[in-house]
Every structure is written in structure tokens, then in C-alpha cells.
N, C-alpha and C positions, 0 to 999 in steps of 0.2 A: 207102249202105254204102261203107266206103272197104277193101280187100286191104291189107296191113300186118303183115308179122312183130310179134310181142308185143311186141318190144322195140324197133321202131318204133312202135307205138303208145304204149306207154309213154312215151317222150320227148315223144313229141307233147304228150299229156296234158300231161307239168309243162311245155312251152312256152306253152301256152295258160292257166296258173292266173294269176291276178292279185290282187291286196291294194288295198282303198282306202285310205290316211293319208289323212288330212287335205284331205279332199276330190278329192285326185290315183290315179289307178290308177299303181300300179306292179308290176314282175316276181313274182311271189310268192318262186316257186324261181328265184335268184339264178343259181345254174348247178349244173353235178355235175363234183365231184372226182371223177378218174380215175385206176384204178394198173389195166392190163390185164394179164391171163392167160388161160390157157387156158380157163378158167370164164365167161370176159366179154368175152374181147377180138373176137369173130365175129360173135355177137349182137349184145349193148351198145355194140361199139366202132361196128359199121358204123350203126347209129341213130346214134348223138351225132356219127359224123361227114356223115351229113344233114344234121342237125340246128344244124349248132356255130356259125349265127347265131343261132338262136333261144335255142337252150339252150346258154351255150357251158361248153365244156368245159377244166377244167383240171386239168395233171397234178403231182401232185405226189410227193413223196418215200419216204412213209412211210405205209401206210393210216393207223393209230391219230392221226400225226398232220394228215394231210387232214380227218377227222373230227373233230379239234379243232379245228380253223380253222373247219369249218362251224359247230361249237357257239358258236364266239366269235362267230361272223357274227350269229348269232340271237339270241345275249344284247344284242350291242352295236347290235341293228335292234328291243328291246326285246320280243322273240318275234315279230315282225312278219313278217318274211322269213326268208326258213330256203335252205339249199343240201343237197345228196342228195350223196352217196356212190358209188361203184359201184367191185366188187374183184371178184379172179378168187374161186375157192374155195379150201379150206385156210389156211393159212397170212393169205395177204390176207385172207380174211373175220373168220379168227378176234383178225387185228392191231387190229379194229375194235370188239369186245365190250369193251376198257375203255372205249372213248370212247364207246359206249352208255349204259355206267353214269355217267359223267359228266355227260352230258344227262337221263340217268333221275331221278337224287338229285338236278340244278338246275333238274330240270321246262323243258327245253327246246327245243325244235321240229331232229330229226335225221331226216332221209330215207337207210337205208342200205338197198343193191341189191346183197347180196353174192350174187357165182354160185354155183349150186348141183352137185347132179348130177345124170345124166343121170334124168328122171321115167323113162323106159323103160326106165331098170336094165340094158338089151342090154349095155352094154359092161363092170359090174360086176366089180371093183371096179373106179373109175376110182384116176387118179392125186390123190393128196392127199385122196382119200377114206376118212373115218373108217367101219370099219364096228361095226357092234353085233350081238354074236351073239345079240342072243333080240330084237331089233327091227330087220325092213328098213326103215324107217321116218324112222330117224335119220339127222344128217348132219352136219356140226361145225357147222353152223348151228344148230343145238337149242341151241346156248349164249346166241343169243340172246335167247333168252324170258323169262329171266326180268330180263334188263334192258332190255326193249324193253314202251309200253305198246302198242303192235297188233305182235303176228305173224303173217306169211302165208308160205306157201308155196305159191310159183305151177306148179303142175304140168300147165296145160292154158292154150295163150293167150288163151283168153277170161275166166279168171279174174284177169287185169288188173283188168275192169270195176267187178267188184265192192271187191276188194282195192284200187284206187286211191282209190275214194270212200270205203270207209271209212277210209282211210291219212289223207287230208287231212282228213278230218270230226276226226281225233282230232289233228295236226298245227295246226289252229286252232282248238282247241277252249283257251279258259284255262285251264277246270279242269282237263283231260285230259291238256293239251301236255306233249309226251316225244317219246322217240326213235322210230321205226319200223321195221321190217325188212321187208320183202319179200326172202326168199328166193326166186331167180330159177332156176330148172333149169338148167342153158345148153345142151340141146336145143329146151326149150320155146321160151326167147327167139327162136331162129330161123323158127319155126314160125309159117305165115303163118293168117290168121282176116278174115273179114269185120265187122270193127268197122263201129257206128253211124253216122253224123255228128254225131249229138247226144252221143258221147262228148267231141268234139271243141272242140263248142261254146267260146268265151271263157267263164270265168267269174270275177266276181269275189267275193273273200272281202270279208267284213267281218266282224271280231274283234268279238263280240259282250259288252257291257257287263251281266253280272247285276247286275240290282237284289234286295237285300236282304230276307226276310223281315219282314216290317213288327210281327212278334210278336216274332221275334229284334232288334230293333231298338230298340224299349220294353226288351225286360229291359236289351241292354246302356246302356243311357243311362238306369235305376233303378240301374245297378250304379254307373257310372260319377259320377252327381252324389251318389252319399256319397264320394265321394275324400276325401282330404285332402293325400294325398300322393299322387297320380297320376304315372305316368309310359308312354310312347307309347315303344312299340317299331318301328323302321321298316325293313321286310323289302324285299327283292328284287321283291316283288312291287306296291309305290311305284311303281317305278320301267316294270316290265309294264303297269300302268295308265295309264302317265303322269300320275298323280296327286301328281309332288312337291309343285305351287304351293297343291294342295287341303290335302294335308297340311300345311306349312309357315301358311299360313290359318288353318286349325284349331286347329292349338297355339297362334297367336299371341291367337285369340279367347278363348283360355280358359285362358292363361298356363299352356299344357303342356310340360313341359321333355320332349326325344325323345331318343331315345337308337337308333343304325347297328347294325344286324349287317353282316358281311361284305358280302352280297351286296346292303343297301340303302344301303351307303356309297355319297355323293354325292349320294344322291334330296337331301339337305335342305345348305341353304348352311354353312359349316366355320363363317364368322363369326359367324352368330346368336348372339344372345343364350341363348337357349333347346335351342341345340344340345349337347346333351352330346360326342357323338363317341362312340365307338365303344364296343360293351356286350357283356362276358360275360369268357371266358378272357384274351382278348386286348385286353378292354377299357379307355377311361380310368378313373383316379379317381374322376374326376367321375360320371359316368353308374354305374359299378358302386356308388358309395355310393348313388346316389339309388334305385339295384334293390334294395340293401339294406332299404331302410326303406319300398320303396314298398307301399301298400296297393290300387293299382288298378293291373294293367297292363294295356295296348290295345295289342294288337300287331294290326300294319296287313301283311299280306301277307308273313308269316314261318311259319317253319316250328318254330321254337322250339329249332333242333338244339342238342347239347348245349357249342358253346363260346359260344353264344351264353344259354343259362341257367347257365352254370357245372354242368352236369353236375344242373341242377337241383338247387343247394345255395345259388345269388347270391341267391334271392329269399327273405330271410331273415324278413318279417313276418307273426306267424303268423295274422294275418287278411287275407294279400294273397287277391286273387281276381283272374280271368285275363277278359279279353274277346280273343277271337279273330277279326280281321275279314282272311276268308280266302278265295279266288274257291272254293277246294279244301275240300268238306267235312269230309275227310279232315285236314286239315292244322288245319282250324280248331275241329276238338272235341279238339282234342290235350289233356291233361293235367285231364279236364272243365273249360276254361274255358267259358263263355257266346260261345255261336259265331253269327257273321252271318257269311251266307252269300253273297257277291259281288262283284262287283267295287270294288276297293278303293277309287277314284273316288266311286262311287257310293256304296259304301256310309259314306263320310266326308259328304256331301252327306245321306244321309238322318239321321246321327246329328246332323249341325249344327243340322239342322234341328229335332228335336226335344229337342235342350240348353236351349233357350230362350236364356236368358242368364246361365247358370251359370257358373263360373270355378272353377278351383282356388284356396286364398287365395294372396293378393299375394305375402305374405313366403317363400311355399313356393319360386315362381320366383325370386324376389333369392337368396334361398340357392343355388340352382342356379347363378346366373351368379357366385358367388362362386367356390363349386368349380370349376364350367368357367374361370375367370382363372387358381387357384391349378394346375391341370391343365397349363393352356397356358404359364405358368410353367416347371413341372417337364420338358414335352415338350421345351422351347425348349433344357435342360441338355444332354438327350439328342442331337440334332441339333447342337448346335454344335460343330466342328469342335476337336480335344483335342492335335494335333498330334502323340498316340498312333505306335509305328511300325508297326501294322497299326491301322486302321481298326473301326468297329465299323459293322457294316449301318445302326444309327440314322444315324451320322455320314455314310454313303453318303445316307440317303436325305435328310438336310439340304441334302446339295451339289444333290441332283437339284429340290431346291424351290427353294430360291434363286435357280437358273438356269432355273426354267420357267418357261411359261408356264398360267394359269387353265386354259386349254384344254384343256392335256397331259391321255392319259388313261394310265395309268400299268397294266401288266398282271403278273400273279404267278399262284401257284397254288402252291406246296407251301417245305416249309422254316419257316427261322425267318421268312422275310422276310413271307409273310401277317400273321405276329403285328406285326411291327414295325411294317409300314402300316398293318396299322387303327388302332394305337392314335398311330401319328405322320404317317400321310399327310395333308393338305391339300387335299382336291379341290375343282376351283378350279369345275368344271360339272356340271351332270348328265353321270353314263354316263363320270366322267373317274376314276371307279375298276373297273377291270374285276381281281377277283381272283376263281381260282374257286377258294372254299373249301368247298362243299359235298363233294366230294369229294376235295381238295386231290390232284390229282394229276399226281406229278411226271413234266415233260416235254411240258405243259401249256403253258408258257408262248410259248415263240418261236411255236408255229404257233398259239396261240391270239392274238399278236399280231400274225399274218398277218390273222385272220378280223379282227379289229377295223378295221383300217386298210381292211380292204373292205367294211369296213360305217362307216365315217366315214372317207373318206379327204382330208379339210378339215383333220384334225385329228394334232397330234404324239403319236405311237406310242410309250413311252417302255416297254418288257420288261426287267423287274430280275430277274434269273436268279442260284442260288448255280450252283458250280460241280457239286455231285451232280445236278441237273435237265438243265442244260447237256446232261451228259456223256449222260446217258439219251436226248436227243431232241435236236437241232439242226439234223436235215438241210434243214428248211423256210427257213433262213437264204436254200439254193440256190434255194427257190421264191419267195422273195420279190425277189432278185435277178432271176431269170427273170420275173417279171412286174413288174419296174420300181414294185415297193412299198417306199416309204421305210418303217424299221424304225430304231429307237436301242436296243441293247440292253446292258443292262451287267451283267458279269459280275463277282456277287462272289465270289473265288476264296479260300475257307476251310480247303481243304484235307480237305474230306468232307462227310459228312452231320452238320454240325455241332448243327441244331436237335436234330436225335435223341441225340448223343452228348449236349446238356445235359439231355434228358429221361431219358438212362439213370442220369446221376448222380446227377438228383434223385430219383431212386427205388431210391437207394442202390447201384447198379449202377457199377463198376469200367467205366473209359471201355476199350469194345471192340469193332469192327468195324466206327464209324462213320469216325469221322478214318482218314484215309489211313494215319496212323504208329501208328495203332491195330490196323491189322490186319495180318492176317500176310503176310508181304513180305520180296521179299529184295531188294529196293531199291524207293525211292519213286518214281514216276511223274513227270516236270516235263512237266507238260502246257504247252505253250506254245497259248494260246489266241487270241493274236495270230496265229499263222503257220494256227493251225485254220480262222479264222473267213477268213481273207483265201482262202482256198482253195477256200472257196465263192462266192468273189468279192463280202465282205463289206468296207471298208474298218475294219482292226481298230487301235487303240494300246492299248497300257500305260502305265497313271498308277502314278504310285509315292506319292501324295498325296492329299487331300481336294481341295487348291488347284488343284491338276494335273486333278482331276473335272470340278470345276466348269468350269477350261478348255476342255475336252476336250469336255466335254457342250457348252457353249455354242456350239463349233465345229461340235459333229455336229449340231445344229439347223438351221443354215444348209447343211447337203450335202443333196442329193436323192436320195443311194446309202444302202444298210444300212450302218450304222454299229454297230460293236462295241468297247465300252469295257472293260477289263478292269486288274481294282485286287485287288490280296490285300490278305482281311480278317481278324481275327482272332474264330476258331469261340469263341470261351469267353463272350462279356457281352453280354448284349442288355439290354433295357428292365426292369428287374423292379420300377419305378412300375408302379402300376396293375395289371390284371387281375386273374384269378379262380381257383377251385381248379376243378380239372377230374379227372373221376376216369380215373385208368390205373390198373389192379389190381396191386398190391405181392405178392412172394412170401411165403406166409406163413411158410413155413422157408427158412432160407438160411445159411451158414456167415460168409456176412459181416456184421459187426454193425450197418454202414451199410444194410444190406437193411433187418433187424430195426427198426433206430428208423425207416426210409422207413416200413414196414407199419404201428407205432404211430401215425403221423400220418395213415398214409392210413384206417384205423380211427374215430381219432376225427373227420376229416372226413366220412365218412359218415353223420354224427352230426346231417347239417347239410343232408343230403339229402330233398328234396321225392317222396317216394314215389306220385305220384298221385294226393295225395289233393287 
């Protein structure tokens, strides 16, 4: 038996967890973000400062976005390793419940240790203590339950023991992986307990590989050799598997043209033959005709969200049928397709296996790589440089390819700029597109391309930011500076929330309250983003050009410091080749007549809607 406050024991715990890759043990829990208060700082802090060889600890800016950094760590280590959190109460806790649901909706491995209050209520109410007048019970921690998939509240220190093992049983569990919360008392923390040794123990995980129902296995591969027009959808969970080189095999055995959502852009090579590029609202031509007409789709470790089926109205053949191969039951009976159940690796290996030597026909894939030419065609228009006197994000993101390199892993999360990368980014590796569009949330990005660079830091960091995300969250610029992590981030400055103001006026909506000069103001803002970003001790310029980008980028490639790029673009044109209808609900009455005809189209596009059946 080892004496040990709870929240020494605790730490101990995640120093001693560990993960096999590839034959190698390594850290499990990478380390735990730290913002201290009165809720953590006594308990928590004096642990993790035992502790800060083992488990080191890092401080950073912003709870919500510490917690995005951890969630980027764990996408871009493939759910592999994961990092924990710990915040005072109040305010810090509750700064942390989006970036719960952000790991919840992208199924990702989050450890949060927000402090609680006192379990023995003596000092009631404390400070930043939420009360409830018909439950003593509650505590602003309650919020995170329903985006958290374990909650515990630790109110006694030996309910550590139990609460820690089932915390990582669901932390590396495939199907399971999500966010966590232990709710931490901050009396309890303090509070000493005769812990085991065997709590202590080293232990190593191994991310465990489901194999497939062998009946679900046969129906999907009966379904799949009447194709004729098949088409392979390739999810985020590719790439969780490490299954790109299995999938990428597969299509090629059986002339399957594939087509990216969001979150499994890059699993498959940009130049294949067979690669469509990116599928659904924001999708190519290419791939959205071939959804169109397809009659078999195999989606490989997706979740099926709706800009990824057009709102379920892209799959327009009305004898298409769905094969789901999904580690998540849940994910994988979506919409009644025909669901295998497992690991996506494996479960591609069990269906090869019993395809025999079946093929889609010949001429099905030549037509594909037709479209994919005439696509990559039309992309190349888009990206080429217009000499335009504000810029268009496509044209940003031309200069950023030209001057990269394969490797770059490029990171985003809300705005117009998610839409424009999938349908025109280039990833040149696996894992070299990190965009989180599951929950596309803005303020997402710089500290999520903190957590990247600490989970591949071989590799150039490149954070394409508009200027409404920027503004919401940057303070991680100063953490990245502080812990001597290269960052290139560039800022496209549109002058608001430009992607929203085109979606208000395609839904017949009068441009209001997104652009800056849209809303009410008694004079405009001149944010100077240069003098912003240098003040966190970021090296910043201003291009006034495409030419000047590409300079500029090629320059920040070669610095070892954060690098901030900043170009005004113009909010009005984006890409409108390609993609798909997506439904956003139209006013049915409205005094303006643009409302009125937005509602008739959005009417008869419902018309075109996959109801479940």
C-alpha cells in the first residue's frame, strides 16, 4: 500500500499508462494541460508538480483552447495517445464543455479533470459555485454529461480506482473513444487514502483490432458483387485504423473509384487514378456525379454526416443500397445500410477476401478518371492566381500549394475555408489534412495546430485562419512561442464572417450582421493583425498579393519562430464548381421576395431527399 492524496494518485496513474505502436511502448497520456485556480491549484497543482518528469505539465492560455490542442494531439497520433486537461471550477471548467463536444461529435480520446466543489458542502456556497434550488446535487459540471461518453464525479479518494479504469477502458476503447470527465471535488483531491500497488502497476494498452461478423460479411459482399456502379466512401476512421494502404489495394483490385469526406481526406493518395477527391456539400464534380448515379455505396469508417450525403438528397439512384463498415454499431446501421461491424482494416481484409475476383466493370472506372481529369481541370482555374485586388481564399490556398511541401499538414475548422480545402486542397501524406469539420468549430484552429505539431513535430504546421476564428481564439500563438513550437499561420482577413454572410444570401437573406460593414457600427474596426500577432511574440507581415504569399510563405518555412501571414481577401466568391445541396431551413413567410423564391427551391429540393428509407 502506498499514502497518497487522490490527486497524487491520480497523476501517478496516467504516468504509468502506456500504448504499444508498432511494436514500441510509448507515453499513453502525453501530458496534462494546466490553467490553475482555486478549484485545482492545491490539489492538482502540488501532484503534477511531483510529478512534471513523469507527467509533464503544460500551461497554457485558454481552457477551451488547451483542450483543443489535446483533441488535435489525439487525431493527429490517430486516437493513439491522448493528453488530459485539468481547470479550476466555474468558469475554467465550464470554458472546456465546447471542446468536449468537439471530441464527442469526432469520436476522440479527451481526458478533462475540471475541479469541483467542496463533496462536504461545510463551506457552501463556495465561490463560482452554480447552485440548484431543488438539487444539492449539482454543480456547473453537470454540463458535462451529455458531451462527455464516461462521467464521474469523485467525491471520496478512493473512487479514483474505480473511475480511472473505467476512464481509460472507454478512452481506448475504438468503438467507445470520446471525451471524459472526471469531476474532481477540490477537498477530496487533497485528501490522503491508502492506495494498492497494483494500482500503480505499468500498464500497457493495445488498441484492440474487431474482426467482423462473418454473416454481416457475406450479406455485404452479396450486396456489393451486383454493383455496377459502385462507389467507396472513405471516413476518418481510414485513417484510426491505419488502414489507408489496405483501402487504397482494395479499390485498385476491384477498379473502385473512392471518394474523402472531411475527416478522411488524405487517408488515400490526391493523384490516383481512382481517387475522386472530396464528396458531399463541399465536394468535387467528380465524386458528387459518381454519388449521383451510384448503386452500391461502402462507406469505410464514416459516420455519414449530412455534408458529407448532401443532406441525404446526393445519392440520387433509386436502387442505391448502403454497406456500412464501421468499428461503431451505432454509426454503422445509420440510414438501414447493411452494417459490418469492426475494425476497418480488418474488416476490408475480410471482404477481399471473400470478393473472389470480382471487379466493378472496366469502363465504369475509365469514366471516373475522365471526370477526376475534367475536375482537376476546373480546380486548377480556381487556384490560379487572377491578379484580382483582393484575393479569393481558393487563390490563398493555390499559393500555399505551390510553395509546399508533400508533407505539410495543413489545419482549419470553421468558415468558408473547410469548404474550399476539401474540394481544392492536395494532400500530399497521410494525416497532412487535419480539418475538424465534425463540429466545425470556430477558434479551433491555432491551438488545434499547436496539438498537431506535438503530435508530429517532423512535420510543417501550416493554420489557414479567416479573420472571424482568429479573432475568437489566438491566445495559443503565446503557448506555442512559449514552448519553442514552430507554427505558419495565415490569416485570411475578409472583413467578418464571410462564409455565413454568403449563406444568408443564398437563402434569400439581406447581407446583416456578418461582414463588419454589415453591422451596426459607428465606425469600422482596422484590426492590424501584424502588430497583434508580433505581441505574442509571433514573427507577423502583411502581403498585399498572391506573389507576395507565396514569398512570404516560402520565407516562413525556412524560420524556426511562429510565423504569421496576413493578406485581405475578398468575402463574396468562393468555389461554386462542384458540391452539393445541403439543407438549411428557408422562412416560409417573409416580406422579402428573395426569401419567398430561396423557400421555393428549398421546397423543391426536399423533393430529392433520402428519408430513411
Amino acid at each position: 500500500m502506498v499514502r497518497l492524496t487522490a490527486a497524487q494518485a491520480l497523476v501517478r496513474f496516467l504516468s504509468r499508462q502506456f500504448i504499444e505502436i508498432d511494436g514500441r511502448e510509448q507515453r499513453l497520456v502525453e501530458g496534462m494541460f494546466a490553467i490553475f485556480g482555486h478549484g485545482n491549484v492545491a490539489g492538482m497543482g502540488e501532484a503534477l508538480y511531483g510529478a512534471r518528469e513523469d507527467l509533464p505539465t503544460y500551461r497554457a492560455h485558454n481552457e477551451q483552447a488547451m483542450a483543443h490542442t489535446a483533441i488535435a494531439f489525439a487525431k493527429a497520433s490517430r486516437r493513439q495517445r491522448l493528453m488530459a486537461c485539468t481547470s479550476s471550477i466555474g468558469p475554467g471548467a465550464t470554458n472546456m464543455v465546447t471542446a468536449a463536444a468537439v471530441a464527442h461529435v469526432n469520436r476522440l480520446p479527451l481526458l478533462l479533470i475540471p475541479g469541483d466543489v467542496f463533496a462536504s458542502r461545510a463551506p457552501d456556497p463556495v465561490l463560482q459555485q452554480i447552485e440548484d434550488f431543488g438539487d444539492g446535487t449539482v454543480s456547473a459540471n453537470d454540463c458535462f454529461r451529455p458531451v462527455s461518453r464516461y462521467f464521474d464525479r469523485i467525491i471520496r479518494p478512493e473512487q479514483i480506482v474505480p473511475a480511472l479504469n473505467r476512464a481509460f477502458a472507454m478512452l481506448t476503447d475504438p468503438a467507445e473513444c470520446g471525451p471524459v470527465t472526471l469531476a474532481f471535488c477540490q477537498d477530496v483531491q487533497t485528501q490522503a487514502h491508502d492506495y494498492p500497488d497494483s494500482f500503480f502497476a505499468p500498464r500497457v494498452h493495445r488498441i484492440r483490432r474487431a474482426a467482423p461478423d462473418p454473416r454481416e460479411v457475406e450479406e455485404a459482399v452479396a450486396l456489393l458483387a451486383t454493383a455496377k456502379r459502385p462507389l467507396v466512401v472513405c471516413g476518418g476512421g481510414v485513417l484510426y485504423s491505419e488502414a489507408e494502404n489496405e483501402l487504397l489495394a482494395f479499390c485498385e483490385k476491384r477498379g473502385l473509384p473512392v471518394a474523402e469526406t472531411q475527416a478522411g481526406k488524405s487517408a488515400t493518395p490526391d493523384d490516383h487514378p481512382l481517387v475522386m477527391g472530396a464528396l458531399g456539400v463541399t465536394g468535387t464534380q467528380a465524386a458528387n456525379a459518381l454519388a449521383a448515379e451510384a448503386d452500391v455505396i461502402l462507406g469505410v469508417g464514416t459516420r455519414f454526416q449530412d455534408f458529407t450525403t448532401g443532406s441525404w438528397a446526393l445519392f440520387c439512384n433509386p436502387d442505391r443500397r448502403f454497406i456500412s463498415v464501421n468499428v461503431q454499431p451505432f454509426d454503422a446501421g445509420k440510414h438501414r445500410a447493411v452494417a459490418v461491424v469492426g475494425d476497418a482494416r480488418a474488416c476490408l481484409a475480410a471482404l477481399d477476401a471473400k470478393l473472389s475476383e470480382w471487379k466493378a466493370p472496366p469502363a465504369y472506372a475509365e469514366a471516373a478518371l475522365k471526370a477526376k481529369t475534367e475536375w482537376e481541370a476546373t480546380a486548377a482555374r480556381y487556384t490560379a492566381p487572377t491578379n484580382a485586388e483582393l484575393p479569393s481564399d481558393a487563390e490563398v490556398l493555390g499559393a500555399l500549394m505551390r510553395a509546399g511541401e508533400k508533407s505539410d499538414v495543413v489545419v482549419c475548422a470553421a468558415g468558408g475555408l473547410p469548404g474550399e480545402l476539401h474540394k481544392l486542397w492536395r494532400a500530399g501524406a497521410p494525416l497532412g489534412y487535419h480539418v475538424e469539420y465534425g463540429y466545425s468549430c470556430m477558434g479551433y484552429e491555432i491551438a488545434g495546430g499547436l496539438g498537431v505539431k506535438m503530435a508530429l513535430p517532423e512535420r510543417e504546421v501550416i493554420i489557414v485562419v479567416g479573420d472571424g476564428s482568429y479573432l475568437m481564439m489566438n491566445s495559443e500563438i503565446a503557448t506555442a512561442v512559449m514552448l519553442g513550437l514552430k507554427l505558419t499561420i495565415v490569416i485570411n482577413d475578409n472583413g467578418g464572417f464571410g462564409c455565413i454572410n454568403r449563406l444568408q444570401k443564398a437563402t434569400g437573406g439581406a447581407p446583416f450582421n456578418n461582414l463588419l460593414r454589415d453591422a451596426r457600427h459607428e465606425r469600422l474596426p482596422e484590426v492590424d493583425f501584424v502588430a497583434h500577432a508580433a505581441a505574442m511574440g509571433a514573427h507577423a507581415v502583411k502581403v498585399a498579393s498572391i506573389a507576395e504569399l507565396e514569398r512570404a510563405f516560402t520565407a516562413a518555412r525556412r524560420s524556426a519562430a511562429v510565423e504569421v501571414i496576413v493578406i485581405d481577401t475578398d468575402p463574396l466568391p468562393s468555389t461554386d464548381a462542384g458540391g452539393a445541396w445541403w439543407e438549411v431551413a428557408v422562412p416560409e413567410v417573409s416580406a422579402r421576395d428573395e426569401v419567398t423564391a430561396a423557400r421555393a427551391d428549398y421546397e423543391d429540393a426536399l423533393k430529392a431527399q433520402r428519408l430513411g428509407d
